[in-house]
C-alpha positions as CSV (number, residue, x, y, z in Angstrom):
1,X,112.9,62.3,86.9
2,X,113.3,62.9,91.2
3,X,114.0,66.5,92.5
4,X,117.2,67.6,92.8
5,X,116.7,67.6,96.4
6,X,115.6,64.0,97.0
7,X,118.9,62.5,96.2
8,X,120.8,60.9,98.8
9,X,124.2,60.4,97.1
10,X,126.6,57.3,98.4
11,X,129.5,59.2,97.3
12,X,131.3,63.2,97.9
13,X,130.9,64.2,94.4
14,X,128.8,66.6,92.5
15,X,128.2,67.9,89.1
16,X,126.8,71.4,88.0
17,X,125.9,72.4,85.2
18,X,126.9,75.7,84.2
19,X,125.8,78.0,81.3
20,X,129.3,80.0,80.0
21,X,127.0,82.7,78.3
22,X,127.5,83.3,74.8
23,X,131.0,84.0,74.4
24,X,131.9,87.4,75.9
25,X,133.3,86.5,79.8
26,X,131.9,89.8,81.0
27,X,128.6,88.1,80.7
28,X,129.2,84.8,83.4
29,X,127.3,84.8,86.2
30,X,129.0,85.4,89.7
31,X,128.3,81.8,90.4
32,X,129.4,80.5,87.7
33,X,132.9,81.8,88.0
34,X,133.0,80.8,91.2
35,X,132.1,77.1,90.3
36,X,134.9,77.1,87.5
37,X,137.4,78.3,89.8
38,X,136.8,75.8,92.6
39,X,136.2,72.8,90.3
40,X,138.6,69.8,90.3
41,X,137.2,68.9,86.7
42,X,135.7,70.9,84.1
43,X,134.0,69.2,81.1
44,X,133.5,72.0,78.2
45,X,132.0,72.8,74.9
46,X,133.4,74.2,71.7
47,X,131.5,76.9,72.6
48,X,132.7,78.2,75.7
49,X,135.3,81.4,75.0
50,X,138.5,81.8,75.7
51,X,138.1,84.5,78.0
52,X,136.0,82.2,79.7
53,X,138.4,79.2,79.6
54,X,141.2,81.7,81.3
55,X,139.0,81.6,84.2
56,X,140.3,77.8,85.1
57,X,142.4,77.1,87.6
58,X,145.8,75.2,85.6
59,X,145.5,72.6,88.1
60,X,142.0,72.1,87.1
61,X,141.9,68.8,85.1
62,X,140.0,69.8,81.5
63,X,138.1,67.9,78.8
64,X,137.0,68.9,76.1
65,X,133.8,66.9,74.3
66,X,132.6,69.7,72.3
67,X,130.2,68.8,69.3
68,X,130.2,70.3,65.7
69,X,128.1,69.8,63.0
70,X,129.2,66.2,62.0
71,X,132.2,66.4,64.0
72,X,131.4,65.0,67.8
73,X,134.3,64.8,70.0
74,X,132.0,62.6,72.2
75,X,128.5,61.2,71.6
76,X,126.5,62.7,74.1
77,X,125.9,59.1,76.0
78,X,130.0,58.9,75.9
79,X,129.8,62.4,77.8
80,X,126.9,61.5,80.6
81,X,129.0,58.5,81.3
82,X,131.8,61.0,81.7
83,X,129.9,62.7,84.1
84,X,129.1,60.0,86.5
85,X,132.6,58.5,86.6
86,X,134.2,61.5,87.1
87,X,131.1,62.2,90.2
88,X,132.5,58.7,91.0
89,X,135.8,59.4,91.7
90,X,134.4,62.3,94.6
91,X,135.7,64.8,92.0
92,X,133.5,68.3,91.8
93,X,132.8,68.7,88.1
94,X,131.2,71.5,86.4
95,X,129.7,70.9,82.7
96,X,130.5,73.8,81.2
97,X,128.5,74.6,78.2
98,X,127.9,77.6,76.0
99,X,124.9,79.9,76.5
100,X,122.1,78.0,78.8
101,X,122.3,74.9,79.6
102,X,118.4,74.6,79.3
103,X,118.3,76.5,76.0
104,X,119.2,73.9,73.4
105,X,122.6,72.7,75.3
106,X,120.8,69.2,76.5
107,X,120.9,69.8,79.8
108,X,117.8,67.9,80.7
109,X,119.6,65.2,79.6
110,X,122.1,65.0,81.5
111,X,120.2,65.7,84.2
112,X,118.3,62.5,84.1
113,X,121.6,60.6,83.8
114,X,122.9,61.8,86.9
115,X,119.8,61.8,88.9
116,X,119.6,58.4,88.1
117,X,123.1,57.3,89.1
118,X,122.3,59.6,92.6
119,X,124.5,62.3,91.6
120,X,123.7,65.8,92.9
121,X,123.2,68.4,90.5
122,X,123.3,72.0,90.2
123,X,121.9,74.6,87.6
124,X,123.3,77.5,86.8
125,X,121.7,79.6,83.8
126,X,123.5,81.3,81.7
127,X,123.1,84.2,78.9
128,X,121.7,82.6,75.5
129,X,122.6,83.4,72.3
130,X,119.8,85.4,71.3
131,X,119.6,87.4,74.2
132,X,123.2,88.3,73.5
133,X,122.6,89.2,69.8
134,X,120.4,91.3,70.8
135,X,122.1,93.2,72.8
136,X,125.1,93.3,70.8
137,X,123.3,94.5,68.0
138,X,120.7,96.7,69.8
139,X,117.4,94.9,68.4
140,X,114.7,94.2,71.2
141,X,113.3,90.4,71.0
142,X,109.6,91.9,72.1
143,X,108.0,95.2,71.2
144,X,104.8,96.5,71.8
145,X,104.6,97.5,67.7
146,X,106.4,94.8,66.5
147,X,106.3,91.8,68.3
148,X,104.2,90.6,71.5
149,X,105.8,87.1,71.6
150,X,109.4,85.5,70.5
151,X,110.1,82.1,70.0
152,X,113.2,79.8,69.9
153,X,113.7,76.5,67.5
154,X,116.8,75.0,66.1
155,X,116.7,74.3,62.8
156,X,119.0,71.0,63.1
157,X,118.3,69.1,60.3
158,X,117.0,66.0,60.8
159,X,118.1,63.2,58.0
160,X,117.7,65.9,55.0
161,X,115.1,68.2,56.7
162,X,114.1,70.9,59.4
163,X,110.7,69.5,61.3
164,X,109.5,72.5,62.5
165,X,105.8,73.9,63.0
166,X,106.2,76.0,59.8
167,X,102.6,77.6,60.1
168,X,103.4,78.5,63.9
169,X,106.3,80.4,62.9
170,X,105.1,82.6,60.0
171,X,102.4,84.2,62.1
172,X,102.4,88.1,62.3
173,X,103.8,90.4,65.7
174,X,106.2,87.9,66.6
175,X,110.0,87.2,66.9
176,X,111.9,84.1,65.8
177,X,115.1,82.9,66.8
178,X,116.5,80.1,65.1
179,X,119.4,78.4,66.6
180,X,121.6,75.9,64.6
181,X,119.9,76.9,61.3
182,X,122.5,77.5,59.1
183,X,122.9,73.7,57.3
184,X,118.7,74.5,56.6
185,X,118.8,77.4,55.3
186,X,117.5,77.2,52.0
187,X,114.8,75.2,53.7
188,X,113.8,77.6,56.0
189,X,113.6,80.2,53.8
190,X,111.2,78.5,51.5
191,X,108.8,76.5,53.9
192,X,108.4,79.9,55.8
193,X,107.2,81.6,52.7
194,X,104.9,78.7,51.7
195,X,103.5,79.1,55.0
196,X,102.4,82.3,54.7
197,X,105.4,84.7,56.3
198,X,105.9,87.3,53.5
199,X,109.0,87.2,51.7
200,X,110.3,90.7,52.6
201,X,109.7,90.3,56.2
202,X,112.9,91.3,58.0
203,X,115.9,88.9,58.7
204,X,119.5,88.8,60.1
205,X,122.3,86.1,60.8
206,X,124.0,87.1,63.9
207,X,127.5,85.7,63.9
208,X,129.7,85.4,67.1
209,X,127.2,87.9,68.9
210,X,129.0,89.3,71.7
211,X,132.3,88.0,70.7
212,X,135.0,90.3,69.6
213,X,134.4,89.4,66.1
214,X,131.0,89.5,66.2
215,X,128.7,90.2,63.1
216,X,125.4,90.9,61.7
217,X,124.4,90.3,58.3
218,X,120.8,91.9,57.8
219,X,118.6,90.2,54.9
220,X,115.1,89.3,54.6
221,X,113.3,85.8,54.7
222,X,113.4,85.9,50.7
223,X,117.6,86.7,51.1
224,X,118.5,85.1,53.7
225,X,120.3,81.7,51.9
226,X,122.1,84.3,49.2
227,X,123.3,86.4,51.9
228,X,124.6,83.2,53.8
229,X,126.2,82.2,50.6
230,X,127.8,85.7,49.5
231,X,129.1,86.9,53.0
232,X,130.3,83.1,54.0
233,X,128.3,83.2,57.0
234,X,129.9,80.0,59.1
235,X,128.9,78.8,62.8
236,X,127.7,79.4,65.0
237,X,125.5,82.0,63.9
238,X,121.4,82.4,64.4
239,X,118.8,83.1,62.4
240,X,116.2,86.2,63.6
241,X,113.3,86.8,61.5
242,X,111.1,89.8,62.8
243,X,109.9,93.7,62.3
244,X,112.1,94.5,65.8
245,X,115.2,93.9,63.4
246,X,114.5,97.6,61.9
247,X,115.4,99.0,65.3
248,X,118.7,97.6,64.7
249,X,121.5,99.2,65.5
250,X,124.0,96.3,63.8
């Protein structure tokens, strides 16, 4: 893939790629509201809050291509074409997406799409989920007696399982943030124990974390599927499995 800087577009338009944060619109970047209200097009998730959809212009053309679990608006070749056409047309697009575009929103691949059509691109991070559970809910993701590292993985299944480093993610001192989880869940739950993470070692689903009707459900790895099931738990939601969840404040 070139730099961003090396392209030499044949055209006046541009796409950026803009994180919306994880739902509450306090939490956008100065940037990025100042991309969304000078855009001529804005491409968006079914992520991206209200609050945060209020900050477009109305004369800002919209389009929604946002993706739910077996429900895709748009395959995501369907929206990089978008992309480039509407680059095409000289328009200034931002790619609005919830969270970080480089956190599990597949920005990098959109990227290559546009830096091969010579399309300049901009970046603009945005808060991810799990850094806004825990702030919502007042756990820390690292802790010098709890956890020295944290990791993120989506637990998307893939044909009727979750492929994740199972071994990797039931060591000791560590945090891990599962995005996308929920479908696995009984999964999870059970290959993490066979690997080794004991079965009363802290967990939470974090519902809608800073969203007005955010929620936390606290469990343990050995729970968490029967608390999924009794409290109806829906998307999008993480999983966070580690000893910083008993500094909670959810």
């Amino acid at each position: 893939m070139k730099r961003m800087n090396e392209v030499s577009p044949d055209f006046s338009g541009r796409v950026d790629l803009v994180g919306a944060g994880p739902g509450d619109p306090d939490l956008v970047t100065l940037k990025a509201a100042r991309l969304i209200q000078n855009a001529e097009v804005v491409v968006y998730d079914n992520l991206v809050g209200d609050g945060i959809l209020d900050l477009i212009p109305p004369k800002v053309e919209r389009i929604y291509v946002g993706k739910m679990a077996g429900n895709h608006t748009l395959q995501q070749k369907e929206i990089c074409k978008l992309l480039v056409e509407k680059a095409k047309e000289g328009k200034r697009v931002v790619r609005l997406k919830g969270g970080d575009p480089f956190v599990f929103g597949r920005g990098g691949e959109e990227i290559d799409v546009l830096m091969e059509a010579r399309i300049p691109v901009g970046i603009v991070p945005g808060v991810t989920a799990a850094l806004g559970a825990a702030s919502s809910f007042g756990f820390p993701l690292t802790h010098r007696d709890y956890a020295q590292s944290c990791v993120f993985v989506t637990g998307h299944l893939k044909g009727d399982s979750v492929d994740l480093n199972w071994p990797m993610l039931a060591q000791s001192r560590q945090t891990v943030v599962i995005y996308m989880g929920l479908i696995g869940i009984e999964i999870i739950s059970e290959r993490l124990q066979a690997a080794g993470l004991p079965g009363d070692t802290p967990a939470a689903l974090a519902y809608r974390a800073t969203c007005s009707d955010e929620k936390l459900f606290l469990a343990t790895v050995a729970t968490l599927p029967k608390i999924a099931r009794e409290e109806t738990v829906k998307s999008p939601a993480l999983i966070v499995i580690g000893q910083v969840l008993k500094l909670s404040a959810g």
